[in-house]
N, C-alpha and C positions, 0 to 999 in steps of 0.2 A: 215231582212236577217235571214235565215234558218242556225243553222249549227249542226251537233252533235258532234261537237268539244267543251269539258268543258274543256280543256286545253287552253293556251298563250304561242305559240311558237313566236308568234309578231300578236297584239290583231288583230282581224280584227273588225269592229266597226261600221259598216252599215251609213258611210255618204253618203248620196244621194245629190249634189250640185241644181241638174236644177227640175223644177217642168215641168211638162207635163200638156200644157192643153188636156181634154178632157170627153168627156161626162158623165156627172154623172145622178145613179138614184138612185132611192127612197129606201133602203133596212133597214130590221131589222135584228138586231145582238143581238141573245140573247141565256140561256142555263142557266146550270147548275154547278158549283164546286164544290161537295161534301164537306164539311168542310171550305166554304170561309165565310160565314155568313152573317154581314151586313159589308160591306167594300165598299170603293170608288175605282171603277174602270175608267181608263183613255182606252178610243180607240184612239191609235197610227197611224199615215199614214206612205206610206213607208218609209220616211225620219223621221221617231218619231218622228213628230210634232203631237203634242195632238189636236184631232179633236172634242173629247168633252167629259165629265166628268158624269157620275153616279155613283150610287148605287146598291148594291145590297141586299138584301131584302131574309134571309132565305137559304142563298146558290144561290139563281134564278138572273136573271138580263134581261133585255130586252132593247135595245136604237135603236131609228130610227134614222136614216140621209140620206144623199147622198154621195155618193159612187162611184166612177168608175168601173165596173164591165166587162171591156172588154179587158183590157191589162195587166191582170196578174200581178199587183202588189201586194204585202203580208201588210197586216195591223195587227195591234195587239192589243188585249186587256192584259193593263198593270195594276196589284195589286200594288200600292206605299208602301202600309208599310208593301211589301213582301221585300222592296228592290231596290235598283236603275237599268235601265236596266246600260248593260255592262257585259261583262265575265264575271259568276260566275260558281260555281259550284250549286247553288240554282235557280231556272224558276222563277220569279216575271212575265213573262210574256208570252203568247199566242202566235204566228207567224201563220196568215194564208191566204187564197186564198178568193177571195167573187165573184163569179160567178152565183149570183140568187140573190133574192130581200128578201130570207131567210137563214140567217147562222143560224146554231146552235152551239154551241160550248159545250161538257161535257168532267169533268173534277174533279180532285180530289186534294185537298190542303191538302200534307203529308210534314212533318217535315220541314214548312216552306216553300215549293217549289211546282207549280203545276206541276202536274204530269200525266199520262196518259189522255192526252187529245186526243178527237175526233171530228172531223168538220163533221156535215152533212147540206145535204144542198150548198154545193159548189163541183159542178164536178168536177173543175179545181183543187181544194186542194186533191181530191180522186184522180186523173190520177196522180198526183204531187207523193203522197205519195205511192202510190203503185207501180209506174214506178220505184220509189227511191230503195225502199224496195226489190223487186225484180230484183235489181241488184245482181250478186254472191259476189259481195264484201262487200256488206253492214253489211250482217250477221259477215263476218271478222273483220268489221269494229265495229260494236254493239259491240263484245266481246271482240275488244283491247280498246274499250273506257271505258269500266268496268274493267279493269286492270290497264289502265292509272288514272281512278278518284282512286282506291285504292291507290294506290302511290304519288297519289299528296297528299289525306287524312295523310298518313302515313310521310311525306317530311313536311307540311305544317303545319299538327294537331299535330303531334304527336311527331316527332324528329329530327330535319335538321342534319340529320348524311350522314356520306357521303355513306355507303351504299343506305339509301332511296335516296341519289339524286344521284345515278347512276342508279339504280329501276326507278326514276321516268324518267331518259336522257332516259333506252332503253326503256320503252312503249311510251316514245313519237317517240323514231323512228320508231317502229313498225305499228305506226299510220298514222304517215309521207308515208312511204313504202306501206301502204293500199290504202293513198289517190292516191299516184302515179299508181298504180293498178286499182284505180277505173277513176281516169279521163281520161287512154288510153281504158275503158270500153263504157264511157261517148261520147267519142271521136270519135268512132269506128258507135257510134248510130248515130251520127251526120252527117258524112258520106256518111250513106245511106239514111237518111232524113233529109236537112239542112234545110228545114223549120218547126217542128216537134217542135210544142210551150213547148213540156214536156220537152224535152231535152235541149231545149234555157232554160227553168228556171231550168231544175237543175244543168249546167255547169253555170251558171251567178249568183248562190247563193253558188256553192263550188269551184268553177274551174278556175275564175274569176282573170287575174294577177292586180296585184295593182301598180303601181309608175313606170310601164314602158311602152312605147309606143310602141317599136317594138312588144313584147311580146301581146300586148291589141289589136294592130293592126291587129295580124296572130290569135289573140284569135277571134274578131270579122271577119275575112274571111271565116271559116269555114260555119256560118248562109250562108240559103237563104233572098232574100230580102221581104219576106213574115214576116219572123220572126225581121226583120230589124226592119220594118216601126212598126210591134203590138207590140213587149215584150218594155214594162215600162225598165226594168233593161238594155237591150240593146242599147234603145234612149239611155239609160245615160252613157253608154261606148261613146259612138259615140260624146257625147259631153265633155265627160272628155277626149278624146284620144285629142282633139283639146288644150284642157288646160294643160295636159301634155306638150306637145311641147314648152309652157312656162315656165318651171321649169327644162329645162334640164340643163345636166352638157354644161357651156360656157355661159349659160343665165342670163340677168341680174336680181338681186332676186327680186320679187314681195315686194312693202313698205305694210307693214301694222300697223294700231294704237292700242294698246291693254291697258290697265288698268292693273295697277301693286299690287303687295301686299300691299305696301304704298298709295296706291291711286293713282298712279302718272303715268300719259300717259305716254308710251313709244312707240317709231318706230322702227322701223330696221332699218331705216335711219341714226336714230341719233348717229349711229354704224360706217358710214361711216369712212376708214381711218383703220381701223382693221379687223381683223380673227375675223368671229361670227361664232359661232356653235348656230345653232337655232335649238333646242333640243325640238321636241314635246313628252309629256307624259299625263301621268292622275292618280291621288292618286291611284286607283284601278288597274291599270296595274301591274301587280306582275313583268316581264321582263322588265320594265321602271327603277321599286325601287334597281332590281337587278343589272342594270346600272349604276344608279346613283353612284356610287361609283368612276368607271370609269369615267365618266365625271369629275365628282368633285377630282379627280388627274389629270387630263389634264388641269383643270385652276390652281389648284393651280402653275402647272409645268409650263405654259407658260403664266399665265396673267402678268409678266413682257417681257414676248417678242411682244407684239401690239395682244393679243388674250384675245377674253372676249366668253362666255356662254349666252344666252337669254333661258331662259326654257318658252316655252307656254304651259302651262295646258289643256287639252280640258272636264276638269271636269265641271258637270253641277249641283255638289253641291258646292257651296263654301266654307261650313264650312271644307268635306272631304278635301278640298285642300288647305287649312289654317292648318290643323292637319299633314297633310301629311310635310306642308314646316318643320314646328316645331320639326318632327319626322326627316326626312333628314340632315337638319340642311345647306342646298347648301347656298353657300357663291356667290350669282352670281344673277342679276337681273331675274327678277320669274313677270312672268305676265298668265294672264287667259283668254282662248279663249270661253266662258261660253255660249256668247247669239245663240239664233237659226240661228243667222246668219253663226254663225263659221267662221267671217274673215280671219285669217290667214290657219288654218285649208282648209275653199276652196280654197283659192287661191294656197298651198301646195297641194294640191289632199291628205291631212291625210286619208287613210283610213284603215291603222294599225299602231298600235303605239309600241313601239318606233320607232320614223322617227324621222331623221335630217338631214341636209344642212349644211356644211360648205362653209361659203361665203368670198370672199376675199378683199381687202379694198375698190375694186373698186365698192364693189356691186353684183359681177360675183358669180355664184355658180359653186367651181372648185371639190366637193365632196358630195357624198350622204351616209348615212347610215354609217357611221364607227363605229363599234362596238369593245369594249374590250382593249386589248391591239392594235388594228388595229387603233384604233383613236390617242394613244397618240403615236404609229410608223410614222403615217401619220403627223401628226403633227411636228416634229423635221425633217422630210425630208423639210418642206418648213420654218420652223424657225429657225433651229439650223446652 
């Protein structure tokens, strides 16, 4: 997933559930990083599943495989000891288009982060990128993202004072306000070309709603069915919009088994009879850690009224999220969604985090997303 969003206003995280069969062919991926040197690099599929592992050799690199090259999905080449992917404000990794049987990729490794990169060799990543760019908003959008990463630098690095996080609240609405700007831009193209594959990947890499079906449902009506049957990102609405429909509010909640910080299997099952809030985060989510607090006064306030907390982690280091419990300090059963499978994670449709689900003894999910003091209000309406 594409974004130039270096901010967490609720992480988006590029889970992709269904795999697409379809034809793959024989391509080379290779280029230049200025300053990367001899490092192992990971090619990523669109779902970040590692598809296979080199080196590189003097800044240069080169890897063959097969590839699908016909329905627009984004692969990536990932640096690991730039970093784990997930929000940051530092690139450990590449995002691009492979539309020829020769990518290029160049690129430059500055203070840790790669940086000005260029794809040649893939038309679809050129239409992509300059379609994007020569939208009028983008340029708006570039210069409040360079405003927002100073405020976050300044809130995060330097002084959590409440000036820099009112600095860092207004660039993020300014950003917010650009986005809304640019997807009735987006919108507007779509319109007059509903099949127009440029405009399906750039509304399905930015524009894309998450955790709700009506909203995903009038999101994919717009497409012609041309762009239906080819865009990668599209199939996978199409079959998340059906998985949705199983998580809604009056539904009964999906079981799943997870491994806990003690080692010890746990269900959501084994819950039955009580209030769970099944609370997904990730050591790295900055708006998760910011949470936490909140959570952790709603159990303290009602784990004797028949209410308990399940945190699943969707972190894919385990030690980050061993360090992260110890830092926390949550008094409440803690388990980790780690393997490629992402069990509870797909079944959830997690594809920002912080997400949660309050479920009620029967099973049923009677609540989504409570955030702040809106969870522990929501809470004392039905226990107190």
């Amino acid at each position: 997933m594409i974004t130039t969003k270096k901010y967490c206003l609720g992480i988006a995280i590029a889970l992709l559930f269904f795999t697409a069969q379809a034809q793959e062919t024989k391509v080379s991926i290779g280029g230049r990083i200025d300053g990367l040197g001899n490092r192992e690099i990971r090619l990523l599929d669109a779902d970040m599943k590692t598809i296979g592992t080199f080196q590189s050799a003097q800044d240069s690199f080169r890897y063959e495989t097969k590839l699908n090259t016909t329905d627009q999905r984004f692969y990536a080449i990932h640096v690991p000891s730039l970093g784990n992917l997930g929000p940051s404000m530092k690139r450990p990794a590449i995002h691009f288009l492979v539309s020829s049987t020769n990518t290029v990729i160049q690129a430059k490794l500055a203070n840790g982060s790669l940086e000005e990169d260029k794809i040649i060799g893939s038309p679809a990543m050129t239409a992509f990128t300059e379609t994007y760019d020569n939208l009028p908003s983008t340029k708006l959008l570039k210069n409040s993202s360079e405003a927002y990463n100073r405020a976050f630098d300044a809130y995060n690095n330097q002084a959590q004072t409440e000036e820099n996080k009112l600095w860092l609240k207004r660039e993020g609405q300014k950003i917010d306000s650009i986005y809304d700007i640019q997807r009735k831009e987006v919108a507007e193209k779509i319109s007059k070309n509903p099949n127009a594959m440029v405009y399906a990947m750039i509304a399905s890499q930015y524009f894309a709603p998450r955790n709700n079906a009506a909203e995903l449902k009038e999101f994919l009506g717009q497409f012609g069915p041309k762009v239906l049957q080819q865009s990668y990102y599209l199939k996978q609405m199409q079959q998340s919009l059906a998985q949705l429909g199983k998580i809604e509010i009056g539904k009964k909640a999906p079981d799943f088994a997870l491994t806990s910080d003690r080692a010890a299997t746990v269900k959501l099952s084994d819950y039955k009879g009580k209030y769970v809030l099944l609370d997904f985060w990730a050591s790295w989510c900055g708006p998760c850690r910011k949470e936490m607090p909140h959570v952790k006064d709603a159990f303290e306030n009602f784990k004797n009224k028949n209410f308990t907390v399940l945190a699943v982690s969707i972190d894919k280091d385990t030690e980050a999220w061993t360090k992260a419990l110890t830092e926390e300090k949550m008094p409440f059963t803690q388990v980790i969604d780690s393997k490629d499978d992402q069990s509870a994670g797909k079944r959830y449709m997690v594809e920002a985090i912080p997400t949660n689900f309050l479920i009620d003894p029967n099973g049923v999910i009677i609540a989504k997303n409570l955030r702040g003091a809106e969870l522990e209000k929501y809470l004392k309406t039905i226990l107190n």
